[in-house]
C-alpha positions as MATLAB code, in Angstrom:
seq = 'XXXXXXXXXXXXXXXXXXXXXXXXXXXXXXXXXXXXXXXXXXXXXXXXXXXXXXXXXXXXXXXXXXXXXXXXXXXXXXXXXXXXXXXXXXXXXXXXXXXXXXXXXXXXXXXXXXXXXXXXXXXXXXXXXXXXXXXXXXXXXXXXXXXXXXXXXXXXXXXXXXXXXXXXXXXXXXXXXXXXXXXXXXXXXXXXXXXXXXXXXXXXXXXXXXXXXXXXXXXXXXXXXXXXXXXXXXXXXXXXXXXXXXXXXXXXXXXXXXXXXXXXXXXXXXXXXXXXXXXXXXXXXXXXXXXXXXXXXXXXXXXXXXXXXXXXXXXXXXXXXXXXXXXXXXXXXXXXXXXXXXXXXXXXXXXXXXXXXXXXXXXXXXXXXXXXXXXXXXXXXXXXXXXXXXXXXXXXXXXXXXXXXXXXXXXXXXXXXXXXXXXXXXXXXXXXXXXXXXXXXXXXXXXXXXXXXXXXXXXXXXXXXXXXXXXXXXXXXXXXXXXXXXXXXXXX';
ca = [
     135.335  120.522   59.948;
     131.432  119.768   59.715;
     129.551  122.428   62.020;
     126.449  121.253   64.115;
     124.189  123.081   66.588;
     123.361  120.488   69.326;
     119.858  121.256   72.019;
     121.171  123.727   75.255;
     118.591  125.061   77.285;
     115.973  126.425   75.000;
     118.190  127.047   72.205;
     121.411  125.421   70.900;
     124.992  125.132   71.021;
     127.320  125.235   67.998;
     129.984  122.325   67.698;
     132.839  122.469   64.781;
     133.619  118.444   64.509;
     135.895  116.292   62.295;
     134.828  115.757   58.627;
     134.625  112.080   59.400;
     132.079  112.879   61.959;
     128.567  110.573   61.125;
     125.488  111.639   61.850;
     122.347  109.995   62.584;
     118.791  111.327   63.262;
     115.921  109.280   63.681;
     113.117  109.152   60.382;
     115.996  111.484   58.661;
     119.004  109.066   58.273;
     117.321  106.022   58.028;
     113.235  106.452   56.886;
     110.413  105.202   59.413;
     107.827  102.839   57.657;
     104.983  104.449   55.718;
     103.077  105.561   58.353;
      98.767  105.002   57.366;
      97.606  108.136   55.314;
      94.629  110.006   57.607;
      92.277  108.636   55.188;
      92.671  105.161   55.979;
      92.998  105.612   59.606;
      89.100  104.951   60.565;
      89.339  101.866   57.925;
      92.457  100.589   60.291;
      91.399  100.876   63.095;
      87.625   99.459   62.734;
      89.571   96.481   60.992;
      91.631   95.852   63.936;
      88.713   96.169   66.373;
      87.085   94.118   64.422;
      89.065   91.609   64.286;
      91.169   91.622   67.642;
      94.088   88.837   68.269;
      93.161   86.473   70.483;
      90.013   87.484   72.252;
      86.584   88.287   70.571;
      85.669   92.381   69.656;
      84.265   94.631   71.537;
      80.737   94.217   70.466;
      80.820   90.869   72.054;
      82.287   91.471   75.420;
      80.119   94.463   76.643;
      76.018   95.075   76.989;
      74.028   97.959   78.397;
      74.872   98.303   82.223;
      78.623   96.919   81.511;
      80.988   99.185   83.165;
      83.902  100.515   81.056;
      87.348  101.769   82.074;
      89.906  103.372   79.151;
      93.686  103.028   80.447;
      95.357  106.191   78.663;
      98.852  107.091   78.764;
      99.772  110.636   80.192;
     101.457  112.969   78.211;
     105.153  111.666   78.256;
     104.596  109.623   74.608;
     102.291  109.852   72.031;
     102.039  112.414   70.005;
      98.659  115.175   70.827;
      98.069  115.818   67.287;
      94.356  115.706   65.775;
      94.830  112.373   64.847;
      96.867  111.093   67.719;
      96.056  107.323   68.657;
      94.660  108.145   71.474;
      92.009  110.197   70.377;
      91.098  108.015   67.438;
      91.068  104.515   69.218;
      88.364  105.881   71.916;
      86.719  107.561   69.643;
      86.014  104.496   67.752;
      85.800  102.029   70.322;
      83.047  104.551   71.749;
      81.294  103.078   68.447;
      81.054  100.077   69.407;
      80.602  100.339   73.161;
      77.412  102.509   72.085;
      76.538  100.219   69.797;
      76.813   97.543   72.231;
      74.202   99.048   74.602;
      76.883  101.320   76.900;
      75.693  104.361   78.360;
      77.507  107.403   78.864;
      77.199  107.212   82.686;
      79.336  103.843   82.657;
      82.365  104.908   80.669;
      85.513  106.046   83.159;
      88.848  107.509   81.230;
      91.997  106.617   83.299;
      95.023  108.726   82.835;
      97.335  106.076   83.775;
     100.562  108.439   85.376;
     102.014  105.349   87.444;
     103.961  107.635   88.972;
     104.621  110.290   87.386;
     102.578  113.697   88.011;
      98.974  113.195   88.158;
      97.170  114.892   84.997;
      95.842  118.262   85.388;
      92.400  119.384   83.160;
      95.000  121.284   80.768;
      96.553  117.796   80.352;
      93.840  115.920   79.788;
      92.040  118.594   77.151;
      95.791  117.882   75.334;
      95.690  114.328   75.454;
      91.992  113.594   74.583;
      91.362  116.717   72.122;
      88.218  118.898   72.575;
      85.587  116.762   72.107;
      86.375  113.957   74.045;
      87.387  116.233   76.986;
      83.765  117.850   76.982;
      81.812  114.879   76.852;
      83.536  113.210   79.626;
      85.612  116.060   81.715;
      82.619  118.201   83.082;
      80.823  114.922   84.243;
      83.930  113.567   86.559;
      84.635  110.490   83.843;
      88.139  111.664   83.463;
      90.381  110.981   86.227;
      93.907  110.530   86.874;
      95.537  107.540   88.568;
      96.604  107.763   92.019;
      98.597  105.447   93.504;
      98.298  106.501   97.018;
      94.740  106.304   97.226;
      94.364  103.491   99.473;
      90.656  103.152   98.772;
      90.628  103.145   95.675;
      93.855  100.615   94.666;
      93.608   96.529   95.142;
      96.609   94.529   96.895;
      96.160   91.001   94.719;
      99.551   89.831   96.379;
     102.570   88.509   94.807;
     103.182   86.964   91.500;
     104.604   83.445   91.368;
     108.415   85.112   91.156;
     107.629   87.056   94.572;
     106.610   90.498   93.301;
     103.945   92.825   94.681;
     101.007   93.698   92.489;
      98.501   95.983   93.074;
      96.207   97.717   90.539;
      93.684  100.545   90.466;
      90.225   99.856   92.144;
      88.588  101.243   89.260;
      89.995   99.183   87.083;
      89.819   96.283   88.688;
      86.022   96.832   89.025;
      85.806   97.423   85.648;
      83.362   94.925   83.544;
      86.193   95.714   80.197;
      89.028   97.638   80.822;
      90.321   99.009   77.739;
      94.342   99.696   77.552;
      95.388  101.982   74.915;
      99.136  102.184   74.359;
     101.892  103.042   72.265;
     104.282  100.892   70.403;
     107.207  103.026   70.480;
     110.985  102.441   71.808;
     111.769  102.586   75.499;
     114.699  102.067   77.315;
     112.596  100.279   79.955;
     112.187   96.860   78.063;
     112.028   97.712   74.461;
     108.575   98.777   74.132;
     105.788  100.948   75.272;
     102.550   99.700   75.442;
     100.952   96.681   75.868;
     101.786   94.954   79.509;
     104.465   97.463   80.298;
     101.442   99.963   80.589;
      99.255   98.383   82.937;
     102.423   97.449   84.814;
     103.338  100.643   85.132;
     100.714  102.878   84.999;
      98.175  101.808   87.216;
     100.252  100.037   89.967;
     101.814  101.892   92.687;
     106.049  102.234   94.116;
     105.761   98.682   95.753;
     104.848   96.805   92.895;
     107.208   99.144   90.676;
     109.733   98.882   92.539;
     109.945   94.824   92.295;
     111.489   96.016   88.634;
     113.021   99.895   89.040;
     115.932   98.712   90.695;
     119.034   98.569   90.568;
     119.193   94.307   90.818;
     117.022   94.103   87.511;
     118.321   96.947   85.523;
     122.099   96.771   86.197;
     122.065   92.614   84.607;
     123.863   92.231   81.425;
     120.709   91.595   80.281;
     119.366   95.169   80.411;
     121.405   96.588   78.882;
     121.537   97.296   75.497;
     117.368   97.906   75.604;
     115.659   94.538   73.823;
     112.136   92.948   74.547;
     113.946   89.918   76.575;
     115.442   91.513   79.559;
     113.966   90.212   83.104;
     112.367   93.675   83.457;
     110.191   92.751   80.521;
     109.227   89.272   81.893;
     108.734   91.011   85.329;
     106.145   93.306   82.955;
     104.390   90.194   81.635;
     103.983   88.106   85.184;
     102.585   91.792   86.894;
      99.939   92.493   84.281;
      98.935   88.832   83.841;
      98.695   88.271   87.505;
      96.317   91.638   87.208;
      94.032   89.938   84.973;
      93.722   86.660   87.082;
      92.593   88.856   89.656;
      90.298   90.428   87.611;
      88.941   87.268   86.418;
      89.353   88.649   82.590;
      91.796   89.974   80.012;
      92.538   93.678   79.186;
      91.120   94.342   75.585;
      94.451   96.654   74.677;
      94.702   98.970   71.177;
      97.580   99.882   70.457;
      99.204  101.753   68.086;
     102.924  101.482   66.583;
     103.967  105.084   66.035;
     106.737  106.733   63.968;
     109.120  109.481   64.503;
     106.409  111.865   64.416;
     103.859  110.003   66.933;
     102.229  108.773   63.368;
     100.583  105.440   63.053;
     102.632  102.732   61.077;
     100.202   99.858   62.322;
      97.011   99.188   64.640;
      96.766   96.142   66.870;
      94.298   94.985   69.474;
      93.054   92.475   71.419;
      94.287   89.923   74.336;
      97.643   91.550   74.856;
      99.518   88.047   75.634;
      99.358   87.250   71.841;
      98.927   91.063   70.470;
     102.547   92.290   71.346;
     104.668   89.651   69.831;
     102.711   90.647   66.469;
     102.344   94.739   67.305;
     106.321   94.205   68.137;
     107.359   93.103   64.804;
     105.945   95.412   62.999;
     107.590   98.345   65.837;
     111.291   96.522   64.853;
     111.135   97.339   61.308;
     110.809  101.463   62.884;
     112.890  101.122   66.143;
     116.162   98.749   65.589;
     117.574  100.565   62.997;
     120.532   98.351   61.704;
     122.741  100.908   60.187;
     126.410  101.463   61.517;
     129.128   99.846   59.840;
     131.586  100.855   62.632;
     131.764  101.290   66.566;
     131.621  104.511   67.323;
     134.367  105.938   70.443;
     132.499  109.381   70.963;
     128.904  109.941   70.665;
     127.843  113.738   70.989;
     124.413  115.396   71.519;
     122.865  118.603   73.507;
     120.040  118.215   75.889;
     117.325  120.705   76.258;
     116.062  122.285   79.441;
     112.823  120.712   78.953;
     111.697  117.431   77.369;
     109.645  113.953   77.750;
     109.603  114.331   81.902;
     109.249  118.384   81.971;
     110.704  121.555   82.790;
     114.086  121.075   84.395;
     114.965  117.057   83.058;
     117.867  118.725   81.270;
     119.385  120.550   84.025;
     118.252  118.579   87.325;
     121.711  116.817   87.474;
     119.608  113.909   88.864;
     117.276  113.417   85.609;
     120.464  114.325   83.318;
     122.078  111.164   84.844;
     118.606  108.809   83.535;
     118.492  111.101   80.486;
     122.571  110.108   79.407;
     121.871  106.390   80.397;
     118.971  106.238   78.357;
     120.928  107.061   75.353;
     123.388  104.424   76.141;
     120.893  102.024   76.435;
     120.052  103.047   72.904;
     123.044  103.032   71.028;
     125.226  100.304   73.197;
     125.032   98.015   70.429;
     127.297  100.930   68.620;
     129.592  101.985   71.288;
     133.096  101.111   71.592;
     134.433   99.581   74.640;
     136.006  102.912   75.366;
     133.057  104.866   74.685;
     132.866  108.759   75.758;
     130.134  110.597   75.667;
     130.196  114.725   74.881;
     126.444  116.636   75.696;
     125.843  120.054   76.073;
     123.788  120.746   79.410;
     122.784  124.322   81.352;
     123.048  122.776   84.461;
     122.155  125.841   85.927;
     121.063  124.288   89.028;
     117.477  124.385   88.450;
     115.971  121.456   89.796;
     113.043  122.349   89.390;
     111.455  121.930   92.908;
     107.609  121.526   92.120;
     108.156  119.185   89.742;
     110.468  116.638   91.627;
     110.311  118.007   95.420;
     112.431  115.655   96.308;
     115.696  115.754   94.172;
     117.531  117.952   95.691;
     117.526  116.540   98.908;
     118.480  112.944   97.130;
     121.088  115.081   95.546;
     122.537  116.194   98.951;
     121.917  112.544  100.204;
     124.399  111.779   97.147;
     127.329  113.830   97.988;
     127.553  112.370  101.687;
     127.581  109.573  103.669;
     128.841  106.733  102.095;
     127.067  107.199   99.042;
     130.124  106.828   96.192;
     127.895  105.513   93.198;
     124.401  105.569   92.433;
     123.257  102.173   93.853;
     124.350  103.301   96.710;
     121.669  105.247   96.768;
     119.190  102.379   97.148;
     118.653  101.502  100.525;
     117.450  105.039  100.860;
     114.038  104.237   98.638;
     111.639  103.283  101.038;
     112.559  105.990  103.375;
     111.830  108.683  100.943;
     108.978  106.858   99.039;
     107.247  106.688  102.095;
     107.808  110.730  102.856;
     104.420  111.837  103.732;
     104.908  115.226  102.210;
     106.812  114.096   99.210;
     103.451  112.032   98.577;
     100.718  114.888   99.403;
     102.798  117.187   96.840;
     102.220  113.922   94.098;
      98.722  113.267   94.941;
      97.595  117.306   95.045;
     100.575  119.132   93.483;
     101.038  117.463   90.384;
     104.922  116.848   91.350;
     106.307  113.259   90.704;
     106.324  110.501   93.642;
     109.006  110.249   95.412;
     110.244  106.825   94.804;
     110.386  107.549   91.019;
     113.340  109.787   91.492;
     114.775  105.734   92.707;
     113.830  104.575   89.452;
     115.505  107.311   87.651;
     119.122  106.772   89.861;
     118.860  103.243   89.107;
     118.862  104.140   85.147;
     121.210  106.645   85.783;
     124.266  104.705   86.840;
     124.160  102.794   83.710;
     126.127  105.574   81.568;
     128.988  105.675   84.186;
     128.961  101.540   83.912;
     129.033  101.752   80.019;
     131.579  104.855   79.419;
     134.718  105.696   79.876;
     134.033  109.517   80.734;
     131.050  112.021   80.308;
     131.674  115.464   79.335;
     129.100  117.851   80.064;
     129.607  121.353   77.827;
     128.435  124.877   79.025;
     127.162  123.931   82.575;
     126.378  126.974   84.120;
     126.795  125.461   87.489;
     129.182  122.828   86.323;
     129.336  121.617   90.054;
     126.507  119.763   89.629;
     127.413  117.722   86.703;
     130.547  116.684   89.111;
     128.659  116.311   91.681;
     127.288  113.454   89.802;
     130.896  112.166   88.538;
     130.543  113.973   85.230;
     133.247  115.675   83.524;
     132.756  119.610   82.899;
     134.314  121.886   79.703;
     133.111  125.265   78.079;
     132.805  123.766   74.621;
     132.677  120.602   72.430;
     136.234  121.121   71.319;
     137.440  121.630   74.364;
     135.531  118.112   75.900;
     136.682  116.584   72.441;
     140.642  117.103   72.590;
     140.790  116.120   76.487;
     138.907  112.968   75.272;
     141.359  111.971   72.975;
     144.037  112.739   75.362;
     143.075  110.325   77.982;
     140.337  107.820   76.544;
     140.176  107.431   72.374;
     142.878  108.685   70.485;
     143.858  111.066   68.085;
     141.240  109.670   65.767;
     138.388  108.276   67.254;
     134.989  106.989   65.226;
     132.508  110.674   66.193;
     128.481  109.773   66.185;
     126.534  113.161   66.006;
     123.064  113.013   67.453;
     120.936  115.955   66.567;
     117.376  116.308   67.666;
     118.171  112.901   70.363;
     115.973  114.019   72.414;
     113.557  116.024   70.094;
     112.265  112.383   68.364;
     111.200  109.802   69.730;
     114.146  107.065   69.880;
     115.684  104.218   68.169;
     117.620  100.957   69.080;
     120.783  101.832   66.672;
     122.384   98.490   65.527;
     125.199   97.317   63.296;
     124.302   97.345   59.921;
     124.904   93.335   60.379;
     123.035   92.244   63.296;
     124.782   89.282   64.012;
     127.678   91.761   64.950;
     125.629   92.891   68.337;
     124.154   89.749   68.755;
     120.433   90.166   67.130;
     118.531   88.685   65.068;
     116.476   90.244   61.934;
     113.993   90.988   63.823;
     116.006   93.224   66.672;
     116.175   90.845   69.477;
     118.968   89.512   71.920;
     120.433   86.249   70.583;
];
């Protein structure tokens, strides 16, 4: 037996598995890309602003009196290190807008939450580093995005498909608005960064939820994650149909980032022709062809506390997105009969600041008609709309409302893609049912009634240290053309 200690709460929980149990964790198994050495990094990135793809630099595009708006992601990806992209791309595009003839009093940093929980000064001192925070935190040039502000967000109607856009004011008033992103591997359409940012991050739950839904993420072609899926497109037309309004481009920088939220590459410029190029680079790092077999059990351990906060790990709500996400992942390596095994408090912390609203979607759940997930749908307006729901996001640094919608929508995906989920050493294991989730004290336990009922006495085991520790891969077949991509990690 091979012996593993899986994430459970704020420690772990020991497993004893079969010998021919594979493991896989990501920059361990299979290496990232050299990441650039610190000493290049200023070299990098002044080469890249220098020479952006597909719309002139900087230096060209702003004058004294322009007024500048930085689009920076919140603290759910990036890395906060010294040398984080975030702190290094406006630092040196500062440079140049100084160079340029931009004064202070015109620069604006957006912390682009969409909707998640509007930064806090602790937050943004994280995110932006010490000196950064100083120069523009005291002076009211760091702000976070609010999508409830009525005053200060611009309705610029629907995009030639139908869907809602709107976009912050300040932004939109913006002479350059400057999108810094992240490359990295997400569930939600392959990639970080680029349009998937502005779509997300500075819109608000109308225009978010033309593409959180359960119509565009439960198509076959959402699932497994690739850069194809109509979620992605629905990315593209939003952020374009942003920058018609605005009458100009985003200049974007963005960064593709290893398992340690280290640069592998720097990209900027018009983001239309950028990603393509930022995104081939990212495949090399984030579709990882390596299995040689499908695998019938995958098993992992989920922490109390990880990307989304305190409480994703045991609010039986975010478990369901956080299990989904995975099999949006690794799909490509699942069996048809696929079971999944993850150790979970699920002590029936919820954690009510946070997501105010969860537990009353969780009661909505267990009643009325509502037998799956989707179900749960025709329910999103009605709480998105929940005036207190949306005074605790705008002032109480608590997640709207209707992103609890988006996270359901993910969530049914594991129960469409597996034939069970166990969840090991709930404390409250009624929750996990609650959610249609199988409940045992240990991975043996949830291992043996597996093979009873859904894989057999010797099923192909995946072990997934650290899965929610690292930022993510795509896992693939170590042939591609046996799930369907092509070298490069896209849908064929």
């Amino acid at each position: 037996m091979k012996h593993f200690e899986f994430e459970y709460g704020e420690g772990t929980m020991g497993a004893n598995l079969p010998d021919t149990t594979d493991v896989f964790i990501p920059g361990v198994t299979v290496d990232d890309p050299p990441c650039i050495s610190e000493k290049e990094l200023e070299a990098v990135y002044k080469e890249s602003l220098n020479h952006p793809i597909g719309m002139p630099a900087i230096k060209e595009l702003v004058h004294k009196g322009s007024k500048i708006a930085f689009i920076v992601p919140d603290r759910v990806k990036g890395g906060e290190q010294t040398t984080s992209h975030r702190k290094l791309a406006i630092k040196y595009i500062l440079q140049d807008l100084y160079e340029a003839g931009v004064e202070h009093k015109d620069i604006l940093i957006i912390i682009s939450n969409g909707l998640h929980p509007r930064s806090t000064g602790k937050d943004a001192l994280a995110l932006l580093g010490l000196e950064l925070y100083n120069q523009f935190w005291h002076s009211g040039q760091i702000i976070s995005h609010d999508s409830e502000d009525k005053e200060h967000m611009v309705d610029l109607g629907l995009t030639d498909r139908g869907d809602p856009v709107a976009m912050n004011k300040y932004v939109f008033d913006a002479d350059l608005p400057i999108l810094i992103g992240h490359v990295q591997g997400n569930p939600y359409g392959g990639y970080s960064g680029g349009y998937k940012h502005s779509a997300t991050g500075i819109s608000n739950w109308r225009s978010i939820a033309s593409h959180h839904v359960p119509a565009v993420m439960h198509r076959d072609d959402f699932v497994p994650v690739n850069n194809a899926s109509l979620m992605r497109n629905k990315f593209d037309e939003i952020s374009m149909k942003m920058e018609e309004g605005m009458g100009h481009p985003f200049f974007c920088c963005d960064a593709v980032l290893d398992s340690k939220s280290r640069q592998v590459a720097v990209f900027s410029g018009y983001a239309k022709e950028m990603m393509p190029e930022s995104w081939k680079v990212a495949d090399t790092r984030t579709y990882v062809h390596w299995a040689e077999k499908k695998y019938d059990v995958l098993v992992f351990g989920m922490p109390q506390k990880f990307h989304y906060g305190d409480g994703m790990g045991t609010n039986p709500i975010m478990m369901m997105q956080a299990l989904s996400a995975q099999v949006l992942r690794f799909k490509r390596v699942m069996s048809d009969n696929c079971v999944i095994i993850c150790s979970s408090l699920c002590n029936g912390f919820f954690n009510d600041d946070r997501w105010p609203y969860l537990r009353e979607c969780y009661d909505w759940f267990q009643r009325n008609e509502m037998n799956e997930l989707p179900d749960m749908d025709r329910l999103g307006e009605y709480f998105a709309t929940n005036e207190e729901y949306i005074r605790k996001y705008r002032f109480a640094n608590a997640f709207h409302p209707f992103h609890g919608f988006s996270m359901m929508s993910c969530g049914h995906i594991a129960e469409m893609n597996t034939s069970a989920i166990y969840i090991v050493g709930a404390k409250e294991p009624g929750y996990a049912r609650g959610m249609g989730l199988k409940t045992r004290a240990t991975f043996e336990e949830a291992l043996e009634d597996a093979k009873r009922k859904y894989v057999g006495d010797n099923p192909n085991i995946l072990a997934l240290p650290l899965t929610f520790k690292t930022p993510a891969v795509h896992l693939g077949m170590k042939n591609p053309e046996q799930d369907g991509m092509d070298a490069y990690g896209h849908q064929v």
